[in-house]
Residue frames relative to the residue before (quaternion, step in Angstrom):
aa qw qx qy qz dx dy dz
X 1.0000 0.0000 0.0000 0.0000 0.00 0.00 0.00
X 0.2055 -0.7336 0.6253 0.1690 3.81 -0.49 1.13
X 0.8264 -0.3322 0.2658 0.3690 3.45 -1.96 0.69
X 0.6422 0.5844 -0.3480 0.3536 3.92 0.83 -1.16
X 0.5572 0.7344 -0.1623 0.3518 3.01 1.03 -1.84
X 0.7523 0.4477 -0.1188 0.4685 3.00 0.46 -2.24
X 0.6278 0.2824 -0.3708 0.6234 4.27 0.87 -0.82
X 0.6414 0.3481 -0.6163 0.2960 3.83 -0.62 0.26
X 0.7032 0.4344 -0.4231 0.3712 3.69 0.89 -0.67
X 0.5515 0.5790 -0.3687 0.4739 3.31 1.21 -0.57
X 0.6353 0.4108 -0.3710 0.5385 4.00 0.40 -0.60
X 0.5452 0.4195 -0.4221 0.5904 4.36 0.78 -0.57
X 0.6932 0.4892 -0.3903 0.3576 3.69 -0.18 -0.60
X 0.6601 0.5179 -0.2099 0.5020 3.38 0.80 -1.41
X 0.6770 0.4377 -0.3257 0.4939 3.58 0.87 -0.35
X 0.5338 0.5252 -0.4537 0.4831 3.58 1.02 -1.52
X 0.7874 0.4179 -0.3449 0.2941 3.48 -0.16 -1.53
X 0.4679 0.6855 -0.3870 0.4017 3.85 1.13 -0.73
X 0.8579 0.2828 -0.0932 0.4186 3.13 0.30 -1.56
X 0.4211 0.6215 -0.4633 0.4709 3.52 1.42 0.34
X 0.8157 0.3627 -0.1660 0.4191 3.19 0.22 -1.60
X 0.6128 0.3676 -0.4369 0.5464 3.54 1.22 0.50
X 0.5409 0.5098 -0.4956 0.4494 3.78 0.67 0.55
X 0.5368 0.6962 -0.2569 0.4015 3.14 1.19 -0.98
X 0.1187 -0.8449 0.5210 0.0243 3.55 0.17 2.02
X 0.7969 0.0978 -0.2138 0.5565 4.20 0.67 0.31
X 0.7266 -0.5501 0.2776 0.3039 3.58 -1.28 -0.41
X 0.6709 0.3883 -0.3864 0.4998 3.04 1.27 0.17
X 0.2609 0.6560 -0.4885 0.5128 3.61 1.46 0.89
X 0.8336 0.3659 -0.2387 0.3380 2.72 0.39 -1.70
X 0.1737 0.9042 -0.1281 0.3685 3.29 1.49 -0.66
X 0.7748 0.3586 0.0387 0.5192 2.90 0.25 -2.06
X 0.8070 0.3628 -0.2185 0.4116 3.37 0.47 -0.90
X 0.4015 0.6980 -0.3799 0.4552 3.22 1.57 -0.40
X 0.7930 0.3768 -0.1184 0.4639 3.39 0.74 -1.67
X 0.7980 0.3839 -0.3180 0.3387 3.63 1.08 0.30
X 0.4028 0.7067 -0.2838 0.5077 2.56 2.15 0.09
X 0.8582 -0.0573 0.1371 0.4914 3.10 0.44 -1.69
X 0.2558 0.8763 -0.3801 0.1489 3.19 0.80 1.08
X 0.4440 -0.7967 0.2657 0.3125 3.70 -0.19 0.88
X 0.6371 0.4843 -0.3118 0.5121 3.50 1.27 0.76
X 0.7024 -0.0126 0.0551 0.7095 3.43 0.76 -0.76
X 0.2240 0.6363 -0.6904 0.2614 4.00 -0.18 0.44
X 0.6596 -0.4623 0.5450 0.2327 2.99 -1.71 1.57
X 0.8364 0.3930 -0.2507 0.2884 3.50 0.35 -1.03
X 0.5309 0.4351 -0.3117 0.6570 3.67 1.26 -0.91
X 0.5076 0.3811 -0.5954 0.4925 4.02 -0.17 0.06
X 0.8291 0.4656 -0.1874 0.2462 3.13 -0.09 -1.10
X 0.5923 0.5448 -0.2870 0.5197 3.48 1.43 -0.41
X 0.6407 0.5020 -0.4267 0.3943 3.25 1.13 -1.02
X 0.3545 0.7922 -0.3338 0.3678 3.42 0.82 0.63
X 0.5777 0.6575 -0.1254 0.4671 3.18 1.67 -1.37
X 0.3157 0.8974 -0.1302 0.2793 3.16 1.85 -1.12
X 0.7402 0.2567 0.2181 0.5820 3.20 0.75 -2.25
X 0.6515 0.4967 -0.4397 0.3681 3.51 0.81 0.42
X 0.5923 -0.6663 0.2892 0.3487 3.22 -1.19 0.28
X 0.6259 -0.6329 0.2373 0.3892 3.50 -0.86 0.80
X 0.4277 0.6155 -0.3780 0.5435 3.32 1.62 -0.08
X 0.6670 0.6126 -0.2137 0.3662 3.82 0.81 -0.57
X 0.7088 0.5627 -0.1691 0.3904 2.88 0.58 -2.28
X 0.7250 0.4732 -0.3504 0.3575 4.07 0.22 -0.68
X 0.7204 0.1589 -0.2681 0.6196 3.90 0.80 -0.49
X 0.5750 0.3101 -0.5886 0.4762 4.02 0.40 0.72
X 0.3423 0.6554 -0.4793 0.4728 3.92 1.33 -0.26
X 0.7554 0.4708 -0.1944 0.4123 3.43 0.35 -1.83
X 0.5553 0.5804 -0.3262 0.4984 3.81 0.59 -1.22
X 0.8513 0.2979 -0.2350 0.3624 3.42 -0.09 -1.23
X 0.2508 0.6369 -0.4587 0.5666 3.89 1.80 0.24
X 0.7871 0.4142 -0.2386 0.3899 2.93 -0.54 -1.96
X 0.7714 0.5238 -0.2307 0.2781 3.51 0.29 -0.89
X 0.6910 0.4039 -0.2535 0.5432 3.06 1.58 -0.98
X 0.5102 0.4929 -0.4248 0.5624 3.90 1.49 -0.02
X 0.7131 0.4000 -0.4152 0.3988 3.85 0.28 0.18
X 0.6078 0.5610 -0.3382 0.4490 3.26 1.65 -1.03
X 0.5298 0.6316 -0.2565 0.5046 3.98 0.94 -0.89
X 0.7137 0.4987 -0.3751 0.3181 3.30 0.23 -0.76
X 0.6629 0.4136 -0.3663 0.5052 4.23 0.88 -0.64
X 0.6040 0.5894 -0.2835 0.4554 3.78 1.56 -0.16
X 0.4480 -0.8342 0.0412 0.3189 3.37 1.96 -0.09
X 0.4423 0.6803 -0.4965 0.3083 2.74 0.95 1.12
X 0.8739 -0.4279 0.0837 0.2148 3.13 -1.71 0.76
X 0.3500 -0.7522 0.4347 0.3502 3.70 -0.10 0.90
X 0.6799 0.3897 -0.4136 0.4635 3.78 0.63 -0.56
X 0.6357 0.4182 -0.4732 0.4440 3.82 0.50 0.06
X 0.6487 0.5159 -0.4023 0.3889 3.61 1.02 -0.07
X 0.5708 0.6507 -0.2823 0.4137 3.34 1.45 -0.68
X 0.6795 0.4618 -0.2000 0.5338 3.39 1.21 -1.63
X 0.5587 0.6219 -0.3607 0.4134 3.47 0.75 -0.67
X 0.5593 0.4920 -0.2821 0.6046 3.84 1.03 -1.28
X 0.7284 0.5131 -0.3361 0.3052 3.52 0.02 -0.84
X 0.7117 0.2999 -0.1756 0.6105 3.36 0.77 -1.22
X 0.6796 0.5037 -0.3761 0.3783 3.75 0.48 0.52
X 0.5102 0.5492 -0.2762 0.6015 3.06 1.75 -0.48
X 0.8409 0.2159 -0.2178 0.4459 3.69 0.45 -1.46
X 0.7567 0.2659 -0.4553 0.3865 3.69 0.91 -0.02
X 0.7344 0.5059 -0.3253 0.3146 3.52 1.22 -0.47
X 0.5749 0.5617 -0.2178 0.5537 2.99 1.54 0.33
X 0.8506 0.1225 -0.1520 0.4882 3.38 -0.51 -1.35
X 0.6974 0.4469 -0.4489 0.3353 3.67 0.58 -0.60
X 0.5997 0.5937 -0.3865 0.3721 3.57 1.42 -0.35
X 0.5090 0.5600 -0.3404 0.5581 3.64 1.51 -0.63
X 0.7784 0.4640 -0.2555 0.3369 3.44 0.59 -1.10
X 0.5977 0.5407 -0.3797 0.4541 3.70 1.58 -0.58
X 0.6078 0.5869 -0.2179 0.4885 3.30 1.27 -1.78
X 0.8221 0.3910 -0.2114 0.3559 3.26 0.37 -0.40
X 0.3966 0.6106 -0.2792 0.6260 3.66 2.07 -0.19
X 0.6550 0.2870 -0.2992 0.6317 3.85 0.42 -1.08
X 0.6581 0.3398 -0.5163 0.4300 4.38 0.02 0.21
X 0.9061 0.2597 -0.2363 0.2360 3.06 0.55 -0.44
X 0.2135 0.7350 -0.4629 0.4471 3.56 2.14 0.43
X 0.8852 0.0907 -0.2812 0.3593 3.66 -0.13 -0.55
X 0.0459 0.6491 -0.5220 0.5514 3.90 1.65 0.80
X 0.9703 0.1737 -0.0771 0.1494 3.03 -1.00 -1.52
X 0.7479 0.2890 -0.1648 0.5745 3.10 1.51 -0.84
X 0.4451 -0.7493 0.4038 0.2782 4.03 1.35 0.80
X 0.8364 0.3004 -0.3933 0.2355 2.93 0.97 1.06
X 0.5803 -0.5045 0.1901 0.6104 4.06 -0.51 0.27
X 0.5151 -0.3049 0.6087 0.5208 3.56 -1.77 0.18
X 0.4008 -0.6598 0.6348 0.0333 2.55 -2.03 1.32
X 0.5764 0.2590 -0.2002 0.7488 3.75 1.63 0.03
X 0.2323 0.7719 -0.5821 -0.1067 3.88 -0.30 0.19
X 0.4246 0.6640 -0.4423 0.4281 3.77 1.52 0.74
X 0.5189 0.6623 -0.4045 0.3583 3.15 1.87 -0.76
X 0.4944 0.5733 -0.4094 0.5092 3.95 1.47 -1.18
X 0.7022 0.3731 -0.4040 0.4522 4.03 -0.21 -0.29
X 0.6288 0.4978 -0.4057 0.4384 3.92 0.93 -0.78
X 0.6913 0.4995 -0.2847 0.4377 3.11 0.39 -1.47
X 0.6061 0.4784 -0.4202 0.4766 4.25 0.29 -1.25
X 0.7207 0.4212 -0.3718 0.4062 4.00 0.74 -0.88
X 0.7191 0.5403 -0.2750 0.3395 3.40 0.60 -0.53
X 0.4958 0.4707 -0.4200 0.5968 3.34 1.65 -0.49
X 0.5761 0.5911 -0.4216 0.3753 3.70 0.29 -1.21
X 0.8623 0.3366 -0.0919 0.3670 3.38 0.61 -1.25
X 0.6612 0.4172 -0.3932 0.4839 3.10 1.64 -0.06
X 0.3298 0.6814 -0.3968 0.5191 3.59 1.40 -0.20
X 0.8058 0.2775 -0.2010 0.4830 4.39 0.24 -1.33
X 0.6202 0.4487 -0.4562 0.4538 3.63 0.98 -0.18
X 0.5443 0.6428 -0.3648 0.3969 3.64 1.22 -0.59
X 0.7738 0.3618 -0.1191 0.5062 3.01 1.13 -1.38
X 0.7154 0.5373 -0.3465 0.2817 3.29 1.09 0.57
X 0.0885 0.7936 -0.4383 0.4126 3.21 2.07 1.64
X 0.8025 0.3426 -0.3403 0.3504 2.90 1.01 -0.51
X 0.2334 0.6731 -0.5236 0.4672 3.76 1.63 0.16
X 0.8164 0.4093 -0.2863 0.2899 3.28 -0.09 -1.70
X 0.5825 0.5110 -0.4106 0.4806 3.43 1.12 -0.99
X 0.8675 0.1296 -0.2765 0.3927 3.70 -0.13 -1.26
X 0.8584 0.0446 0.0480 0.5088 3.85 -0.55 0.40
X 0.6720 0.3612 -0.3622 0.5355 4.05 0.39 0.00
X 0.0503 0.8078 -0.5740 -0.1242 3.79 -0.04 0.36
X 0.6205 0.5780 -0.3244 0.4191 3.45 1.45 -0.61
X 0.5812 0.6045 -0.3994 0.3704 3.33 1.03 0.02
X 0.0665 0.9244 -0.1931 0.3223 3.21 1.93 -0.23
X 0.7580 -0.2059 0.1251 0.6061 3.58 -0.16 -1.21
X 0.4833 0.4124 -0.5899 0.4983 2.86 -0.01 2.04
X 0.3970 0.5998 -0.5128 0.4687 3.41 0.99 0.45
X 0.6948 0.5159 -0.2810 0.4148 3.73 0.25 -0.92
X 0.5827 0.4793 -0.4098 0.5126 3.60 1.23 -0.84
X 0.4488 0.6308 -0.6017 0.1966 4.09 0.53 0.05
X 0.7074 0.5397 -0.2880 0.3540 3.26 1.04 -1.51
X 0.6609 0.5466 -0.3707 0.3564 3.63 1.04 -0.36
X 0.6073 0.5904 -0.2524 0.4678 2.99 1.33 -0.98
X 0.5758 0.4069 -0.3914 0.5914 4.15 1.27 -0.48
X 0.6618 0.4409 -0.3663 0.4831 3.89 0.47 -0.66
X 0.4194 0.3869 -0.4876 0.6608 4.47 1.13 0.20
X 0.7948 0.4724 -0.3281 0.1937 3.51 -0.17 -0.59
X 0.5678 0.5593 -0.1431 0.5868 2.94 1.96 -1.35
X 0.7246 0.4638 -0.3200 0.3968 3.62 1.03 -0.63
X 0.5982 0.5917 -0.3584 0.4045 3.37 1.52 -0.36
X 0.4861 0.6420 -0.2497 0.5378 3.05 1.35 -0.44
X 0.6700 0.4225 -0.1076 0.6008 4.02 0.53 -1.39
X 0.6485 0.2792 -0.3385 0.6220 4.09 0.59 -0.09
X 0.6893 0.1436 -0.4961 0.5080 3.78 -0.12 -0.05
X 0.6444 0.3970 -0.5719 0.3165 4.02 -0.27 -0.66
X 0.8620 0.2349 -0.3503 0.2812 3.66 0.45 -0.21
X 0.3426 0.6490 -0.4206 0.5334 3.21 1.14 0.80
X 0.6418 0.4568 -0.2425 0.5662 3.35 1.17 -1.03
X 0.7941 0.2137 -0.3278 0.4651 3.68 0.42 -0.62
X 0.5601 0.4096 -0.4738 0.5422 3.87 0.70 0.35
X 0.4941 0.5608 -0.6017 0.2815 3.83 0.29 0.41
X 0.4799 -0.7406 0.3968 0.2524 3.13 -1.02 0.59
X 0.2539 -0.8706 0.4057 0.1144 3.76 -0.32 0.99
X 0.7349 -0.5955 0.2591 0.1954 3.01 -1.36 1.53
């Protein structure tokens, strides 16, 4: 299953589960769907992520993102907080998303533009981990909100962890343009 694939079933799901948990006429309906939706053993959704698995690493950060986004819309008829679902989208869109397009796409085009190789290309494996990881501490406001409070002050460490990325990025382009040319 390639990265496309993997966000259309994920966008069908996010609906299926929508329109469940609005049929759902008391709480132990709702309940139910909660637990087949997003349950932490067999949930429709975690089956489905483990999916994410087998994509390429060029992939895995904005289907990473999708499947965020998705589980912050799914959560919401299950009660949790509409302004953490909102902010969530945001910082998944602009760090799990565009800044991942934008790093992944800086290390293609650093040695393109300046004719020559990345002068760190191990930095492309740091940087992909740090978004990865600043992307799940971001998304892990919501731990703290429902039941993980310790998970708390470690939310802030996301933004460092995108600024390790962003710097890996800022040490090869200028390395790359101070290299001396042939």
């Amino acid at each position: 299953m390639d990265g496309h694939e993997l966000t259309e079933r994920l966008i069908a799901l996010r609906v299926e589960a929508l329109e469940a948990a609005a049929a759902a006429t008391d709480e132990a309906e709702l309940d139910v769907v909660n637990l087949d939706f997003l349950g932490r053993k067999s949930g429709r959704l975690l089956t489905l992520t483990r999916g994410i698995g087998s994509l390429s690493s060029a992939e895995r950060p904005a289907v990473g993102a999708v499947v965020s986004l998705a589980v912050a819309v799914a959560v919401a008829p299950f009660g949790a907080q509409t302004h953490l679902i909102a902010d969530a989208a945001r910082h998944l869109l602009t760090v799990g998303f565009l800044t991942s397009v934008v790093v992944a796409m800086s290390f293609r085009l650093i040695p393109v533009l300046e004719r020559v190789a990345l002068p760190w290309p191990g930095l492309r494996r740091v940087a992909f981990w740090a978004l990865l990881g600043g992307v799940a501490l971001r998304t892990a406001e919501f731990g703290a909100t429902y039941g993980a409070p310790a998970l708390g002050p470690l939310v802030p460490l996301s933004g460092a962890l995108v600024w390790v990325a962003v710097a890996c990025v800022a040490a090869n382009l200028a390395r790359a343009i101070t290299a001396p040319r042939p």
